[in-house]
C-alpha positions as a LaTeX table, in Angstrom:
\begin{tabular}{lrrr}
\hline
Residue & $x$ (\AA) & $y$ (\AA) & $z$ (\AA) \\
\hline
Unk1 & 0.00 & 0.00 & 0.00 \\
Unk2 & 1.33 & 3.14 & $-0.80$ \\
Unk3 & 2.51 & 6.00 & 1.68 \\
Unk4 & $-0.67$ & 8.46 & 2.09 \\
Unk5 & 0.26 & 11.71 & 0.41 \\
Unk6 & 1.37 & 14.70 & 2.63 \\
Unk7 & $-0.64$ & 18.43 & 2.31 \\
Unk8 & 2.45 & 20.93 & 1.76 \\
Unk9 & 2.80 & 23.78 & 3.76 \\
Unk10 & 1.51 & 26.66 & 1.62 \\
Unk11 & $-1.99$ & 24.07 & 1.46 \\
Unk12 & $-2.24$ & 22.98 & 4.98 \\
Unk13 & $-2.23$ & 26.70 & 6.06 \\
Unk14 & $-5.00$ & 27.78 & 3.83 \\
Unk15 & $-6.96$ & 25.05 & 5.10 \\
Unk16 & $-6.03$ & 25.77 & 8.72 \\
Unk17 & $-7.57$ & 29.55 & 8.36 \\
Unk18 & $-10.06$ & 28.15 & 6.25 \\
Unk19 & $-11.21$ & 25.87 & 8.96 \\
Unk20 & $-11.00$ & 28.22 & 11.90 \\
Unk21 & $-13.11$ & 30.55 & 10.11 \\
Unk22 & $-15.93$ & 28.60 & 9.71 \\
Unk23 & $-15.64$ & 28.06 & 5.99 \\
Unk24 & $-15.75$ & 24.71 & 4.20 \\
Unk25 & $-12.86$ & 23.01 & 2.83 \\
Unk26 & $-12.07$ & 20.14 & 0.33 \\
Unk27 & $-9.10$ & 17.83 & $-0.29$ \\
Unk28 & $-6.75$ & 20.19 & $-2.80$ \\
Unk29 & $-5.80$ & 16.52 & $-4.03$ \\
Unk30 & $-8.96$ & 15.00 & $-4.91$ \\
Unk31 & $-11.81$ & 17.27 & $-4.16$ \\
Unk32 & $-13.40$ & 15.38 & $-1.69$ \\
Unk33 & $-14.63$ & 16.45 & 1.91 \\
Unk34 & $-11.80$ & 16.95 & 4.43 \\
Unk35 & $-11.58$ & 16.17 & 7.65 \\
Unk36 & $-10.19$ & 18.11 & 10.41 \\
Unk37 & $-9.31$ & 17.20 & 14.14 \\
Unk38 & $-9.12$ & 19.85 & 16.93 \\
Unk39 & $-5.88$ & 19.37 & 18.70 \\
Unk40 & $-5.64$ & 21.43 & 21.59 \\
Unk41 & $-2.42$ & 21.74 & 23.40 \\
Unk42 & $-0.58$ & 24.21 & 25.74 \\
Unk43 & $-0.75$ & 27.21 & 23.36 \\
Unk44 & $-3.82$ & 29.35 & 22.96 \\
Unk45 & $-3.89$ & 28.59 & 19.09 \\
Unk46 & $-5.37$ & 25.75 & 18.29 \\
Unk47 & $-3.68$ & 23.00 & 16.03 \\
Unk48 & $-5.62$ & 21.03 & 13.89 \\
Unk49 & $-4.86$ & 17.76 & 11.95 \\
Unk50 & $-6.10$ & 17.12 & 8.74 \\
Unk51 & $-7.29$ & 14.04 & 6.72 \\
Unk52 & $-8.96$ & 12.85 & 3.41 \\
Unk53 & $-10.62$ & 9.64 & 3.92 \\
Unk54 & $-11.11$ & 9.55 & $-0.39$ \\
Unk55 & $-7.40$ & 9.94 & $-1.15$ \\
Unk56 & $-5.59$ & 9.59 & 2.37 \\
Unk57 & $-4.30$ & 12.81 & 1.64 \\
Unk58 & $-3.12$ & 13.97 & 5.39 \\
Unk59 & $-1.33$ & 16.93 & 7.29 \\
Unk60 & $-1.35$ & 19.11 & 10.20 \\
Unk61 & $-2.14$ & 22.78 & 10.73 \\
Unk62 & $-0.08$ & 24.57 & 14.02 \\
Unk63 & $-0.45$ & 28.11 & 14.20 \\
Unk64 & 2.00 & 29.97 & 15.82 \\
Unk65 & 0.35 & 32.29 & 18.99 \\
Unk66 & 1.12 & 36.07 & 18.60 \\
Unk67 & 0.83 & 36.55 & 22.18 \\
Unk68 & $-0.57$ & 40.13 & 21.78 \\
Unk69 & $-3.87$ & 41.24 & 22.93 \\
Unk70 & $-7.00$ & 43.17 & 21.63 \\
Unk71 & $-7.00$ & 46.79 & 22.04 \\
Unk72 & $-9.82$ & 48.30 & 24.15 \\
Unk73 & $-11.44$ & 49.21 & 20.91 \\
Unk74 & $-10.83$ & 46.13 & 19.13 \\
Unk75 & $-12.52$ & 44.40 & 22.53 \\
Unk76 & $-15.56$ & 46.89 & 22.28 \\
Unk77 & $-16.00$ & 45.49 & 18.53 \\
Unk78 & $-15.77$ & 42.17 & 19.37 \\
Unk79 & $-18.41$ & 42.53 & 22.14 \\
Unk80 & $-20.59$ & 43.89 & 20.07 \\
Unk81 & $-20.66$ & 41.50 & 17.49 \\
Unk82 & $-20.09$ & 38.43 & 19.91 \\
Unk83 & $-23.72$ & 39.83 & 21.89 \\
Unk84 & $-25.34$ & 40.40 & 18.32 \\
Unk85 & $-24.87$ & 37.84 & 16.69 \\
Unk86 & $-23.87$ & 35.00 & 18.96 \\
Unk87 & $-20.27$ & 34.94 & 17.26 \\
Unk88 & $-17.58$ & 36.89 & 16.77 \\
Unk89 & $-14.25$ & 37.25 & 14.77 \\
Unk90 & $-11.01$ & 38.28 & 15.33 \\
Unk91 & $-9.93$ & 41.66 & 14.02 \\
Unk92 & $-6.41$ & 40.09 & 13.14 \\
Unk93 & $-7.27$ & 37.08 & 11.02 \\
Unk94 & $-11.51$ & 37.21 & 10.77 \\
Unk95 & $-11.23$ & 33.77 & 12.78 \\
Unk96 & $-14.24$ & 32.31 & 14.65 \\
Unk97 & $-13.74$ & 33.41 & 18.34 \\
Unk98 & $-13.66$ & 30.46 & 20.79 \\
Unk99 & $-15.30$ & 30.77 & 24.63 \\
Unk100 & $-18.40$ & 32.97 & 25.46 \\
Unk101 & $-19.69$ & 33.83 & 28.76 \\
Unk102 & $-18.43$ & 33.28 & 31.69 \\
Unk103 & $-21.01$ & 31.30 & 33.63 \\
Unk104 & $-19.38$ & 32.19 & 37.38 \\
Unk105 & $-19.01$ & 35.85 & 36.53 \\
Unk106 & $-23.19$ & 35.82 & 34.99 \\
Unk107 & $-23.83$ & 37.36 & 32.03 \\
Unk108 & $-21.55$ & 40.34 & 31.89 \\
Unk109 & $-18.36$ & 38.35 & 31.70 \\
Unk110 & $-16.74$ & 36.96 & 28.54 \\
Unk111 & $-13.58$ & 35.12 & 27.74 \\
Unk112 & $-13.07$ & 34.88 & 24.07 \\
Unk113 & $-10.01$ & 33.38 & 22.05 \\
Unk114 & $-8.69$ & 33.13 & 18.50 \\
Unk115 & $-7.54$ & 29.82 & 17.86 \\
Unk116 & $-5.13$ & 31.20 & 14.83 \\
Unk117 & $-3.14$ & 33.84 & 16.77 \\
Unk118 & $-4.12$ & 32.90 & 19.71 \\
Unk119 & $-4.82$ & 36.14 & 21.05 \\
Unk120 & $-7.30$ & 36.51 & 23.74 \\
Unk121 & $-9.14$ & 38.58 & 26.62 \\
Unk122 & $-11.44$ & 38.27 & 29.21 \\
Unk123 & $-13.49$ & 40.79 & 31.32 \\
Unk124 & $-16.66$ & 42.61 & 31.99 \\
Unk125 & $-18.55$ & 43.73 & 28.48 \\
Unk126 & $-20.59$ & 45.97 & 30.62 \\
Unk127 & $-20.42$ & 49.26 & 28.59 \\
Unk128 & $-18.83$ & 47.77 & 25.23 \\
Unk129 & $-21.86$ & 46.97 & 23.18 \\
Unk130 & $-22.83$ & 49.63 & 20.87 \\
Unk131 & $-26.31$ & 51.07 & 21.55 \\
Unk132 & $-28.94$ & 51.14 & 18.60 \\
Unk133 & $-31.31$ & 54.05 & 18.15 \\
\hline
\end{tabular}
């Protein structure tokens, strides 16, 4: 049986984003539906492994963390978006933003990730959502 082909670098990280934004994403060999495994580890980013059951196509996407924080008016955006719409993104990558509310805090406290950069902040959202008219 023959070795299972590797994704190369350039394609494994434009799945990788792909994934962690939300979008779907297809074996670059074959065109079939691809797999991909959270791997959490001791980072904030999160890694992810990739695999084709069609082709056995197979690789694995590990984001480097940035270790820099939102701005205060990059947190007030993502607030607002993340008690909108149930979601939010992360200004540095447009990433799907991992955590939510923190349920010892009540409603008013969120801890929110990206798992690309791995940036990250938690606190009171009191006073960051936008008002409507």
């Amino acid at each position: 049986m023959p070795d299972s082909p590797q994704l190369n670098e350039a394609e494994i990280k434009t799945l990788g984003e792909a994934f962690h934004r939300g979008q779907l994403i297809g074996c670059p060999r074959c065109g079939a539906r691809l797999h991909g495994e959270l791997r959490p580890y001791n980072k904030r980013s999160v890694d992810v492994f990739f695999y084709c059951e069609r082709c056995g196509a197979r690789g694995s996407y590990e984001p480097q963390d940035i270790r820099e924080g939102w701005s205060d008016a990059q947190w007030k955006q993502i607030c607002d978006q993340y008690y909108r719409h149930g979601e939010a993104r992360c200004p540095f990558d447009d990433a799907i933003l991992g955590g939510g509310k923190d349920p010892t805090q009540g409603s008013h406290a969120a801890h929110l990730s990206c798992p690309i950069c791995g940036a990250w902040r938690y606190g009171d959202v009191r006073g960051f959502a936008e008002l409507t008219e």
